[in-house]
C-alpha positions in Angstrom: 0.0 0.0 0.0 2.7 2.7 1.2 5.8 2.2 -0.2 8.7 1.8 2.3 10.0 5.7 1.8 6.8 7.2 2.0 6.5 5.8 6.1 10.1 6.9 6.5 8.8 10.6 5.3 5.8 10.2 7.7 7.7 9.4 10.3 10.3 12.0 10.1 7.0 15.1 9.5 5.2 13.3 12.9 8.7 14.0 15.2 9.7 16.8 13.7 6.0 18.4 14.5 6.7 16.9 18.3 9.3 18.1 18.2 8.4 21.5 18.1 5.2 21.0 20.2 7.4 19.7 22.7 9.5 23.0 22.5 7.2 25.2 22.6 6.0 24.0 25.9 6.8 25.9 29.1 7.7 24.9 32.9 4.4 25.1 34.9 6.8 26.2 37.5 8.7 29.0 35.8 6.8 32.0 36.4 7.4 33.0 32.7 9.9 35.5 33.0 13.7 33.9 32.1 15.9 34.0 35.1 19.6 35.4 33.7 22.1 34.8 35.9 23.3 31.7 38.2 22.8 33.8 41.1 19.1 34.5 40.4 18.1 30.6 39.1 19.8 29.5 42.7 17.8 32.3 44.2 14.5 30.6 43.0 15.6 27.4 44.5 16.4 28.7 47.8 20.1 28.3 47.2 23.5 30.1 47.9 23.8 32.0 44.5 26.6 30.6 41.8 29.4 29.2 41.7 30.8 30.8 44.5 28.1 30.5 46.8 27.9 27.0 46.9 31.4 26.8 47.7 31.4 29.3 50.9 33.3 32.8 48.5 32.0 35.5 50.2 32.8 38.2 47.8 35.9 39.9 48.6 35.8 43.1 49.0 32.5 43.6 48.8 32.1 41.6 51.3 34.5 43.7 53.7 32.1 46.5 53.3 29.2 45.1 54.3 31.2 43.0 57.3 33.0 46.8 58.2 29.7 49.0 58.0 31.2 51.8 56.5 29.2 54.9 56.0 28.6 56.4 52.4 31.4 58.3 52.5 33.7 55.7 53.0 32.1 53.6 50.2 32.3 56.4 48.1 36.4 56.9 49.0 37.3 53.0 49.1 35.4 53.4 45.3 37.6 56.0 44.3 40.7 54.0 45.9 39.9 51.5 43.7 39.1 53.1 40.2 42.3 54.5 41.1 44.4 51.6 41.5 43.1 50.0 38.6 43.8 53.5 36.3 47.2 52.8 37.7 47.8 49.5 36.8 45.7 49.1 33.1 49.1 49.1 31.5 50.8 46.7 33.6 47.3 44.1 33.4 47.9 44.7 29.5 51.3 43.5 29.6 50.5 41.0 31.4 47.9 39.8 29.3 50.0 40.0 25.7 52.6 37.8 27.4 50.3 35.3 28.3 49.1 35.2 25.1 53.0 35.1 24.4 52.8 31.9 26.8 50.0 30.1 25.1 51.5 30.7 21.6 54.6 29.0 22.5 57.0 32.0 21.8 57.7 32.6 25.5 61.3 33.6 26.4 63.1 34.0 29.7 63.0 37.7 29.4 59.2 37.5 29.1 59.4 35.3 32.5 61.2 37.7 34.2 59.0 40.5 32.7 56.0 38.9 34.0 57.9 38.4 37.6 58.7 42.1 37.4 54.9 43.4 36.6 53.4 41.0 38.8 55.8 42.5 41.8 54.8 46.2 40.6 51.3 45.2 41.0 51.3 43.6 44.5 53.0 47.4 46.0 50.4 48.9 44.1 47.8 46.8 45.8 49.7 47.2 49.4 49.4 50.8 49.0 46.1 50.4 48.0 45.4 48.2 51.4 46.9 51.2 53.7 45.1 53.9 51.7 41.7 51.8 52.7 42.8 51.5 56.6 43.1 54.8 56.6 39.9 55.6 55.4 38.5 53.6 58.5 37.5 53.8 61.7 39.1 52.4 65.0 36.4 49.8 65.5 36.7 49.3 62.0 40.1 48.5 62.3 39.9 46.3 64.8 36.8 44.3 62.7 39.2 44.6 59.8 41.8 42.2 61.8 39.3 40.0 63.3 38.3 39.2 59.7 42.1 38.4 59.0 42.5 36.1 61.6 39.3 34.6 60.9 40.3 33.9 57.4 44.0 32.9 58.3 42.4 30.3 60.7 39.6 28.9 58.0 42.8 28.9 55.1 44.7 26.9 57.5 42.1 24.2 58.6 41.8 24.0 54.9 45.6 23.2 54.1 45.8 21.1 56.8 42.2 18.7 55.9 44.1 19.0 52.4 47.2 17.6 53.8 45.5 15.0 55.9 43.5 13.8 52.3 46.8 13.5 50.5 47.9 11.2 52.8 45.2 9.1 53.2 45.3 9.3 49.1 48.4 9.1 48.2 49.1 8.9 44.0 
């Protein structure tokens, strides 16, 4: 009755028209409007947001503000400490970035190495001057926050090295 290529051609028009019913289908749960971000889809399922939230970050310096309380004014100077810093260091990042590209390429040279070692040095003294600028914007019980958080996070990095420690020798490879 039907030849054998005519089913085939059947076939093939019934899933593709599935198909696209089965496409054009939404959630019942999604409440229609697309959720963007990591953060936000977490969000809807009651979870930490991203990447970094499920693994306990709490956002750097961002994070320090909120922990210190500082005023708007002090926001508005740690801002301008920052842009700042990062004016004064574009050209160094840039650098940076062309020899690791330089890296990647396979046309890296020990001058490039110490280059790198050079910029990368320049960049940590821009980022220590950067650290006392923002103490100095703060107050004494901000200070004192300031190195509670330090010792907080020396104490959680160590525990960390050493249940790291303690796994590589239960596993050694």
């Amino acid at each position: 009755m039907y030849s054998r290529n005519s089913l085939v051609i059947i076939w093939g028009i019934l899933l593709a028209l599935g198909t696209v019913a089965v496409a054009q289908q939404t959630r019942s749960s999604d409440t229609g409007a697309q959720l963007k971000t990591p953060s936000e889809r977490f969000a809807q399922r009651g979870e930490p947001g991203g990447r970094r939230g499920r693994m306990g970050h709490r956002g750097g310096v961002g994070h320090l503000i909120r922990e210190l309380n500082l005023t708007d004014e002090q926001r508005q100077q740690a801002h301008a400490i920052m842009q700042r810093r990062l004016a004064g260091t574009k050209s160094q990042r840039e650098e940076l970035f062309k020899l690791r590209e330089k890296r990647i390429a396979g046309t890296f040279t020990a001058d490039d190495e110490a280059r790198a070692k050079a910029l990368r040095q320049e960049m940590r003294a821009s980022m220590e001057g950067v650290r006392a600028e923002m103490e100095g914007v703060l107050t004494a019980e901000q200070k004192t926050k300031l190195e509670q958080l330090k010792q907080e996070r020396k104490a959680k990095f160590e525990q960390r090295m050493k249940e790291r420690q303690e796994f590589q020798n239960k596993n050694p490879q």
